[in-house]
N, CA and C atoms as a LAMMPS dump frame, in Angstrom:
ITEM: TIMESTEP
0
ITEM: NUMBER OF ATOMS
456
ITEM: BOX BOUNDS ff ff ff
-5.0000000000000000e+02 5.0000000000000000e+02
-5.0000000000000000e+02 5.0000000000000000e+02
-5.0000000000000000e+02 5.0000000000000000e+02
ITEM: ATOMS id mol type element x y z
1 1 1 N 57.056 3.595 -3.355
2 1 2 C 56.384 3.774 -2.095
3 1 3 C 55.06 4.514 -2.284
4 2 1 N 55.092 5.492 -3.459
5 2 2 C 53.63 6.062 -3.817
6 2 3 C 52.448 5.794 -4.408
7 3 1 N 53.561 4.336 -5.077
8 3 2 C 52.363 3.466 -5.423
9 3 3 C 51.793 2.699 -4.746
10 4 1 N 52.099 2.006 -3.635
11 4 2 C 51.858 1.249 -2.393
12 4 3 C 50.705 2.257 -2.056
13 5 1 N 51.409 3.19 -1.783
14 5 2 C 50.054 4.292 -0.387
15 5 3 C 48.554 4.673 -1.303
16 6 1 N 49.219 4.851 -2.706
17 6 2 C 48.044 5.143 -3.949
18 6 3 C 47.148 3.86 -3.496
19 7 1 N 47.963 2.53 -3.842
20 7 2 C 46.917 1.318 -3.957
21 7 3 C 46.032 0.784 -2.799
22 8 1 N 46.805 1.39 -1.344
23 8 2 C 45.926 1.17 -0.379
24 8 3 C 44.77 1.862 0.481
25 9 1 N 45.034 3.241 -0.418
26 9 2 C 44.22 4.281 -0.677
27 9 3 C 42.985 4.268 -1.478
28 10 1 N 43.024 3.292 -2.457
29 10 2 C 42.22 2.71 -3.282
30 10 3 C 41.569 1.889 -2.989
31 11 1 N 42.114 0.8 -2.329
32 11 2 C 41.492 -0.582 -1.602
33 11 3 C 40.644 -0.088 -0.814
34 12 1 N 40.374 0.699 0.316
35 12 2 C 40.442 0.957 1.121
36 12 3 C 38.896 1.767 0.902
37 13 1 N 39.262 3.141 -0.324
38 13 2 C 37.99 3.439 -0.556
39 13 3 C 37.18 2.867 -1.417
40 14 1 N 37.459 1.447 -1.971
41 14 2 C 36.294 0.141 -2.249
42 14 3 C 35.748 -0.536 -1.472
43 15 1 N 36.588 -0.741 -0.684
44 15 2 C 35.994 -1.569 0.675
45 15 3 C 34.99 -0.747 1.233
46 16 1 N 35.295 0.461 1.497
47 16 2 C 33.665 1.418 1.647
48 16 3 C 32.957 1.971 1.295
49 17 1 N 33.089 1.618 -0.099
50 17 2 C 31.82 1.439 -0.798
51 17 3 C 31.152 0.45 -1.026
52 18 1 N 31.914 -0.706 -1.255
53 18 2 C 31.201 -2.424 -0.983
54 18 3 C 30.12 -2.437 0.376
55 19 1 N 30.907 -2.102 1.516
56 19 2 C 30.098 -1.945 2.655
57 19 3 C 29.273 -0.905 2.705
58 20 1 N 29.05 -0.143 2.424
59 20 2 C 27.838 1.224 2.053
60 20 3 C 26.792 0.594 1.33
61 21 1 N 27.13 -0.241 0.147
62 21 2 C 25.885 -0.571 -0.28
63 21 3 C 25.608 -2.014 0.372
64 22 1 N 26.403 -2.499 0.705
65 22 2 C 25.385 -3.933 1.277
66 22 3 C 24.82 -3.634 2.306
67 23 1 N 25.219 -2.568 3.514
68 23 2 C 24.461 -2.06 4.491
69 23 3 C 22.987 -1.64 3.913
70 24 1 N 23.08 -0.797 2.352
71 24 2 C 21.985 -0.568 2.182
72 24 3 C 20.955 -1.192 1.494
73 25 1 N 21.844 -2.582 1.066
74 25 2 C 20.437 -3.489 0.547
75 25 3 C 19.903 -4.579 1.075
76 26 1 N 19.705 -4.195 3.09
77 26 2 C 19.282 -4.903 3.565
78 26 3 C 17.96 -3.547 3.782
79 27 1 N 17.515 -2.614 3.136
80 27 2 C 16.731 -2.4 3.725
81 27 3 C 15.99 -1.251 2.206
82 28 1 N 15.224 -2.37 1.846
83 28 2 C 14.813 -2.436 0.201
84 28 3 C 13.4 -1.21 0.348
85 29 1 N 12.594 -1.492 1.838
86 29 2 C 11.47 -0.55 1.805
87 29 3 C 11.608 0.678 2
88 30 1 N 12.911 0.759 2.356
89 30 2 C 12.991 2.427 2.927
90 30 3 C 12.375 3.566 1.766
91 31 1 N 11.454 4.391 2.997
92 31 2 C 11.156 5.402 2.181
93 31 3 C 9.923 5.346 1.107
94 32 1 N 9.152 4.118 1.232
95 32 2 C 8.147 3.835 0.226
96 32 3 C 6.873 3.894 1.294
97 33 1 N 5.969 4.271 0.06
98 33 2 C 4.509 4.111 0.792
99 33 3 C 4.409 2.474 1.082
100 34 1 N 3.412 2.271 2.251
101 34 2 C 3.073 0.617 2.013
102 34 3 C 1.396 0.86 2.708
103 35 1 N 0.765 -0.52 2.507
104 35 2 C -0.418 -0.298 3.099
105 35 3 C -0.63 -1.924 3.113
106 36 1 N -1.323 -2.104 4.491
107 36 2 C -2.103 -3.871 4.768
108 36 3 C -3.476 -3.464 4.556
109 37 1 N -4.12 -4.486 4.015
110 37 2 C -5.332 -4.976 4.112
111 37 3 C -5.563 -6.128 4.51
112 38 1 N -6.814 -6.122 5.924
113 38 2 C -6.888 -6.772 6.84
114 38 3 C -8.606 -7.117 6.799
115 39 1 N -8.981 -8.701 6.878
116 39 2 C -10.189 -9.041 6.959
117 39 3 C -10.471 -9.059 8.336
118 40 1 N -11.092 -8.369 8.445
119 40 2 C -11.657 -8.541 10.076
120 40 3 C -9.734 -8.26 10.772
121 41 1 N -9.389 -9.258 11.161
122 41 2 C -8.255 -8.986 11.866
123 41 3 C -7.171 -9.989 11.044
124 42 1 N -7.383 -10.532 10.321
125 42 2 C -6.427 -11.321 9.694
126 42 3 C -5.907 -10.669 8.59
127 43 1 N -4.751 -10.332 8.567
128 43 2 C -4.341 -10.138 7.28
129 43 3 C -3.666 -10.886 5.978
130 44 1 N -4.244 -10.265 5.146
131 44 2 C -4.647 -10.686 3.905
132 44 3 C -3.819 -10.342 2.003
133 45 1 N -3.578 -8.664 2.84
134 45 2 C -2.422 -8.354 1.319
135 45 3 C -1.865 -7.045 2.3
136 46 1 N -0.737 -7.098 2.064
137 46 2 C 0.484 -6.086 2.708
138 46 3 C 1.654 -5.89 1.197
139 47 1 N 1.619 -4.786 1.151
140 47 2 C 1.98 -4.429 0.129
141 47 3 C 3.344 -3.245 0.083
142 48 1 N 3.955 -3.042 -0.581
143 48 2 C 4.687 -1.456 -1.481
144 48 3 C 4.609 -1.197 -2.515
145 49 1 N 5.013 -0.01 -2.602
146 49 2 C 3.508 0.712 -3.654
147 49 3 C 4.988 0.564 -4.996
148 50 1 N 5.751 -0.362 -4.932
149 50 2 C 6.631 -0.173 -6.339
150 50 3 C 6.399 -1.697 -6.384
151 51 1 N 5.398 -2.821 -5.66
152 51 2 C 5.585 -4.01 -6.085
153 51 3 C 4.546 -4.089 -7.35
154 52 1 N 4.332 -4.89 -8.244
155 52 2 C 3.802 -5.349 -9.399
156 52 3 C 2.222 -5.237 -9.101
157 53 1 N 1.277 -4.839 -9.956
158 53 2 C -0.328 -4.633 -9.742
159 53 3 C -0.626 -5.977 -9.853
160 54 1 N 0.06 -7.171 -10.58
161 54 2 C -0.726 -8.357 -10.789
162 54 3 C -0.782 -9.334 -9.242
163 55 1 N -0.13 -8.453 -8.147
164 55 2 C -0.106 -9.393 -7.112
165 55 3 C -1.264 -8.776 -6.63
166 56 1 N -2.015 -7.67 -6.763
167 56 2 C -3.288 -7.046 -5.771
168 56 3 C -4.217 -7.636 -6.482
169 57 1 N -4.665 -8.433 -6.061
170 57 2 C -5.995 -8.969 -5.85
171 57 3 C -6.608 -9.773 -4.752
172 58 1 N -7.96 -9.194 -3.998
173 58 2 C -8.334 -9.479 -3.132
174 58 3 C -9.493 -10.66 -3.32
175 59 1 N -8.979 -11.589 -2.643
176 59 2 C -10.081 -12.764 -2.971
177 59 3 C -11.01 -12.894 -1.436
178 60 1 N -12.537 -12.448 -1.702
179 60 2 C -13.388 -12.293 -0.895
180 60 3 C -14.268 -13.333 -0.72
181 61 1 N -14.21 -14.501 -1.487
182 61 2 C -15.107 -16.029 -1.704
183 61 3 C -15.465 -16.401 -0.311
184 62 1 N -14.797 -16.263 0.45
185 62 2 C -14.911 -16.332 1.766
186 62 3 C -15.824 -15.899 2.808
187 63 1 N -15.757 -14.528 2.443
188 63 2 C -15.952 -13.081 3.482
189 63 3 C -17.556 -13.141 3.55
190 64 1 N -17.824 -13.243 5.191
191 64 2 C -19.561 -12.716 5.403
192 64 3 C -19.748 -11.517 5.426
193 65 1 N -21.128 -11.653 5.56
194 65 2 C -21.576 -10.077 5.043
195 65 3 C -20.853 -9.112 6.482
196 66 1 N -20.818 -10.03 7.493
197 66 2 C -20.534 -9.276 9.006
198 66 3 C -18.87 -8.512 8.979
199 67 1 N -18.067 -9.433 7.806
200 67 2 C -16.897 -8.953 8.118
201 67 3 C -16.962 -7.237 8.02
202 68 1 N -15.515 -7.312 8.322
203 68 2 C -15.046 -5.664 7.918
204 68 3 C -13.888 -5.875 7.308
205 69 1 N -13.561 -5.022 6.068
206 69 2 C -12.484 -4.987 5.451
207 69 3 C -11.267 -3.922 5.942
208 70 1 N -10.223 -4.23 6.308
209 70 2 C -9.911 -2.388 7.273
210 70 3 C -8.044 -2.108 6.474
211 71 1 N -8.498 -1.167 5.874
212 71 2 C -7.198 -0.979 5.147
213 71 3 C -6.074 0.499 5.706
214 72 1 N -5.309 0.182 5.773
215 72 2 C -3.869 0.635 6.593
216 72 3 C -3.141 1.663 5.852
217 73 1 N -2.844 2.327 5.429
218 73 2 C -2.273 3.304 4.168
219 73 3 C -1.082 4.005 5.077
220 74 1 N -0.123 3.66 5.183
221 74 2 C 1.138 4.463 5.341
222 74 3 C 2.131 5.227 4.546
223 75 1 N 1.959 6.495 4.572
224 75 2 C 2.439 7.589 3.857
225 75 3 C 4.253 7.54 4.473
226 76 1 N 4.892 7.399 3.8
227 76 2 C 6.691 7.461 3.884
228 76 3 C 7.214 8.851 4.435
229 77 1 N 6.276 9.833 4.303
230 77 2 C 6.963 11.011 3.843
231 77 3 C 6.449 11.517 5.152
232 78 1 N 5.345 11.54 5.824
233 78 2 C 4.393 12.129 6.809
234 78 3 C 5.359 11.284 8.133
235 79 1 N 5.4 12.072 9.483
236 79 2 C 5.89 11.841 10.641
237 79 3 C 4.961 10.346 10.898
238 80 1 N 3.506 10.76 11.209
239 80 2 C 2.609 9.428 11.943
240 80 3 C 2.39 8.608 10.876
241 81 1 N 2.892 8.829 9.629
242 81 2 C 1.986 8.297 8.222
243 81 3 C 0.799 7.914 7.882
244 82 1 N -0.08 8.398 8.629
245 82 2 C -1.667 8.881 8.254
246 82 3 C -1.483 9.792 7.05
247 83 1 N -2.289 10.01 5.864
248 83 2 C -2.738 10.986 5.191
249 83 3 C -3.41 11.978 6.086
250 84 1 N -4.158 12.748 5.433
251 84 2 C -5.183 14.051 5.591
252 84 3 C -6.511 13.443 4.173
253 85 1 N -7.586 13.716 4.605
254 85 2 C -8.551 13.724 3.5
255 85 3 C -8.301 12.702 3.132
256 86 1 N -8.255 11.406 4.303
257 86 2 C -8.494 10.176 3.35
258 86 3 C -10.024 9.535 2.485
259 87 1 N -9.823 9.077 1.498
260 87 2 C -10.683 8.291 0.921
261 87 3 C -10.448 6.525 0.399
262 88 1 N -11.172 6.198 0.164
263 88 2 C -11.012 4.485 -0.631
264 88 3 C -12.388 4.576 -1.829
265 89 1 N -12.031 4.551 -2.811
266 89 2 C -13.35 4.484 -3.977
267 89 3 C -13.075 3.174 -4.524
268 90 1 N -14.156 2.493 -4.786
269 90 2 C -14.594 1.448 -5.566
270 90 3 C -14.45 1.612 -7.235
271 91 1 N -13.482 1.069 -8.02
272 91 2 C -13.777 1.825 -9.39
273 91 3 C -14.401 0.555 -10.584
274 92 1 N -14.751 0.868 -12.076
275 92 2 C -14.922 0.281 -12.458
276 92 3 C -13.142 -0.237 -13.239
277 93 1 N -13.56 -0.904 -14.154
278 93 2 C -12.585 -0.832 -15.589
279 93 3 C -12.278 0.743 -15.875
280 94 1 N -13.035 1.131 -15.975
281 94 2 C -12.877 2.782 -17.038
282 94 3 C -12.44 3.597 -16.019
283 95 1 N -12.414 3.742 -14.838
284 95 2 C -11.664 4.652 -13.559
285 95 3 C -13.12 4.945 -12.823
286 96 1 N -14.226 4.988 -13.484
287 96 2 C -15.745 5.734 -13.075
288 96 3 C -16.07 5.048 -11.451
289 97 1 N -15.857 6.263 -10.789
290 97 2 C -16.179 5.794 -9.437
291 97 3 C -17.571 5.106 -9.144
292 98 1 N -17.817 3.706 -8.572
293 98 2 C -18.736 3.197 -7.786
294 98 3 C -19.589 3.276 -6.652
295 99 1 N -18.374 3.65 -5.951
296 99 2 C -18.518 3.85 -4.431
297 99 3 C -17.318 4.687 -3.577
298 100 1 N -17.692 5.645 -3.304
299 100 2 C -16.423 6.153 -2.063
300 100 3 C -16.726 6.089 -0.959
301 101 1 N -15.821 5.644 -0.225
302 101 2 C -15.937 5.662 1.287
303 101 3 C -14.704 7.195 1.58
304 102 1 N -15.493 8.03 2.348
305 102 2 C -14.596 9.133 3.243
306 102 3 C -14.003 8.834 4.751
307 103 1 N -12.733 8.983 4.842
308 103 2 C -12.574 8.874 6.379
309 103 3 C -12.047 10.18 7.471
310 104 1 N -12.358 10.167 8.157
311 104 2 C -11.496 11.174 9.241
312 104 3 C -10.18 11.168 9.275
313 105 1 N -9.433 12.153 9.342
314 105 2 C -8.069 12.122 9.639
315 105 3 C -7.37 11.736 10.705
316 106 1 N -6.442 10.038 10.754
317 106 2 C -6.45 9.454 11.523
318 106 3 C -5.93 10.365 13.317
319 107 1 N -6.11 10.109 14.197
320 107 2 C -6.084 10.316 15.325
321 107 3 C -4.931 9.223 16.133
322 108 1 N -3.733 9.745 16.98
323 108 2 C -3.035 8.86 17.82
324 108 3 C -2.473 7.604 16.728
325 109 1 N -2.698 6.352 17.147
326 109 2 C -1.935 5.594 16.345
327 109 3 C -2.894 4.676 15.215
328 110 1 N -4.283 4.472 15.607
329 110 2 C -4.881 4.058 14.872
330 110 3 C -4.958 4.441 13.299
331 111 1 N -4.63 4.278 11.951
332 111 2 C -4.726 4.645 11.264
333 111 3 C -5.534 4.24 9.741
334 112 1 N -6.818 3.097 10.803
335 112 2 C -7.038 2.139 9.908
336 112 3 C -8.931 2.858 9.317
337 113 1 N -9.24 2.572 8.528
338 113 2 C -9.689 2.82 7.722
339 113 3 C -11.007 1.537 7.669
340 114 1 N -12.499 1.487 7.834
341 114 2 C -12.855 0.463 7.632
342 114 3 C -13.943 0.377 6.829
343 115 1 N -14.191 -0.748 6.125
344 115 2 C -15.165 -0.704 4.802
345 115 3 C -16.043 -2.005 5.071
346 116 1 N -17.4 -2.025 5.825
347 116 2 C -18.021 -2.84 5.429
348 116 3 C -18.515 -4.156 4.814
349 117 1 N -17.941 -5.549 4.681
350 117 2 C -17.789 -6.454 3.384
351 117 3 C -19.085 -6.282 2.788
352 118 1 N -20.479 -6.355 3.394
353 118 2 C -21.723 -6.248 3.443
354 118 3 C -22.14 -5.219 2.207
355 119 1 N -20.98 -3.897 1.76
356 119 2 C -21.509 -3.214 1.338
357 119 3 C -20.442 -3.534 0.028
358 120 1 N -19.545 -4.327 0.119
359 120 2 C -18.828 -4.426 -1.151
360 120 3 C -19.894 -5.378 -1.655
361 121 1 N -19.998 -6.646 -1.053
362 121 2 C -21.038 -7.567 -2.131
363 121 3 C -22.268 -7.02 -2.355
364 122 1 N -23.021 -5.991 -1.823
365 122 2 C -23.707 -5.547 -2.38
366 122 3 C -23.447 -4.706 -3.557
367 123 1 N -22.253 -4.573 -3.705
368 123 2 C -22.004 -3.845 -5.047
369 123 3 C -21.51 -4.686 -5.795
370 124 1 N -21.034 -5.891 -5.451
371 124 2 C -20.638 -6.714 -6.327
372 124 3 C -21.562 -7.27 -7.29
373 125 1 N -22.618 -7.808 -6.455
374 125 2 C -24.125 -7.731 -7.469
375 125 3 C -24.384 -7.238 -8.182
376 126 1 N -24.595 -5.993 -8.193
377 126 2 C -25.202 -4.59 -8.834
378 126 3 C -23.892 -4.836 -10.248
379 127 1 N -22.52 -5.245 -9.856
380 127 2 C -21.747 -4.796 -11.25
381 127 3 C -21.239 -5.899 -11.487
382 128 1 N -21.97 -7.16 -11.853
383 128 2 C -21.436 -8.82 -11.905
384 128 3 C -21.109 -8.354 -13.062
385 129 1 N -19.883 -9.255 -12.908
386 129 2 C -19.265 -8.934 -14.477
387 129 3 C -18.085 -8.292 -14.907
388 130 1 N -17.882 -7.464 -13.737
389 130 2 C -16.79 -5.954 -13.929
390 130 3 C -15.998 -6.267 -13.241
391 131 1 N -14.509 -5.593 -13.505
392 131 2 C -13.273 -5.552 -13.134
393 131 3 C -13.607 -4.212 -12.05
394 132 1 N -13.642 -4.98 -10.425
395 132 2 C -13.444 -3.628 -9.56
396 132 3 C -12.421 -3.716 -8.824
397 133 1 N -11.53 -2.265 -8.739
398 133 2 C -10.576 -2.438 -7.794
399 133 3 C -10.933 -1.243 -6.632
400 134 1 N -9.688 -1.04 -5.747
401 134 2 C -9.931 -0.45 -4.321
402 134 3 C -8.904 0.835 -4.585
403 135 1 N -9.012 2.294 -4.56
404 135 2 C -7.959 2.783 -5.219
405 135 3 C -8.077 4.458 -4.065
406 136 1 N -7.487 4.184 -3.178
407 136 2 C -6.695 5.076 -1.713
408 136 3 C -6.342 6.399 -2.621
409 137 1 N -6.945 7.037 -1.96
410 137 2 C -6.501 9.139 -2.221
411 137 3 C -6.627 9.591 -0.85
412 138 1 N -5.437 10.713 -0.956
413 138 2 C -5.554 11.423 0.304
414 138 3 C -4.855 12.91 0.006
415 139 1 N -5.013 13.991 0.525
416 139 2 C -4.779 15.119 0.151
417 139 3 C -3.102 15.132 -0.003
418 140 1 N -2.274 14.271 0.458
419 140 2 C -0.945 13.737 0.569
420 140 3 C -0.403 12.572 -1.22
421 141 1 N -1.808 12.22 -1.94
422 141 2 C -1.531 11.177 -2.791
423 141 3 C -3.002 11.795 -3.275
424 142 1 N -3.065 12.774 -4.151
425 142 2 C -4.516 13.543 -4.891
426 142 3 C -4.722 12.266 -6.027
427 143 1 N -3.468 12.172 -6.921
428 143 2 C -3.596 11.165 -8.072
429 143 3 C -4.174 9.446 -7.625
430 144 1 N -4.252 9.19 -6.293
431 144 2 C -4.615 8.028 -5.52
432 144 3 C -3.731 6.744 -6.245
433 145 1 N -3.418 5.822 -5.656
434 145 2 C -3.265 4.406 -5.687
435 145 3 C -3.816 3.675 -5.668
436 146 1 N -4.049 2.472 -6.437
437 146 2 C -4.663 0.939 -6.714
438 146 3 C -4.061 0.202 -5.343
439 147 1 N -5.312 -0.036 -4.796
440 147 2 C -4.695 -0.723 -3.6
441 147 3 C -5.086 -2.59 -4.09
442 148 1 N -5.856 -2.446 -5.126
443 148 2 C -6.191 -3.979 -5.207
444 148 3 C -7.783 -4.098 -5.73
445 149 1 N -7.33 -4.954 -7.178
446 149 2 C -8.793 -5.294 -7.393
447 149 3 C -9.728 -6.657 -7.093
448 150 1 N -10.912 -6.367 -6.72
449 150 2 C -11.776 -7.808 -5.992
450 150 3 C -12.211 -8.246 -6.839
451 151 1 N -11.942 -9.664 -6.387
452 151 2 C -12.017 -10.966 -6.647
453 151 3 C -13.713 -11.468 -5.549
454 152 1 N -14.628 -12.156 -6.247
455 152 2 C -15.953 -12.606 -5.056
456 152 3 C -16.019 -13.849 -5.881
């Protein structure tokens, strides 16, 4: 009889653990940074910051000088997930900053961030040739993230 109550005692606490984790691998983003990048209003690359670098690349072949590029950075850890002291720098190959853009610390729900296209192809010119990517710091992420390197 003690082996009966042992074995259904057992069953019982597998079965909830089977169900503990399949509950929890319907929900793979929890807890990660993520960030969209949006052309004008269309979006374009939506990301988490543990997916693979070879999927960030932004292809701009498209983009007029009028667009705006407007990138989204959601912090996991922060209540509104805005940073503090956001930035976006332009880098080369070697890390050597190009270009930084500074932003205000987002306000209410807006938390978007916007960059000019006008002023990327003008830098695209200036560094034909070079591997540039887009790489997000905020006093929340000092070491910054590769948000994606352009493609023109």
């Amino acid at each position: 009889m003690k082996k009966i109550k042992m074995n259904q005692a057992f069953i019982k606490l597998f079965t909830l653990l089977i169900l503990g984790f399949t509950a929890f691998s319907f929900t793979p983003k929890f807890g990660l940074d993520s960030y969209s990048i949006y052309l004008n209003d269309k979006l374009i690359l939506k990301q988490w910051v543990n997916q693979p670098l070879d999927l960030r690349v932004l292809a701009l072949r498209s983009a007029q000088e009028t667009d705006q590029l407007r990138i989204h950075y959601n912090h996991c850890t922060i209540k509104n997930g805005a940073g503090t002291s956001r930035s976006v720098a332009l880098q080369d190959k070697k890390g050597k900053v190009v270009k930084k853009w500074e932003f205000a610390d987002a306000t209410g729900s807006n938390l978007t961030m916007t960059i000019a296209v006008k002023e990327l192809l003008q830098l695209e010119k200036k560094h034909a040739n070079q591997e540039l990517s887009l790489v997000y710091t905020a006093r929340e992420l000092p070491k910054g993230e590769m948000l994606s390197m352009l493609r023109f």
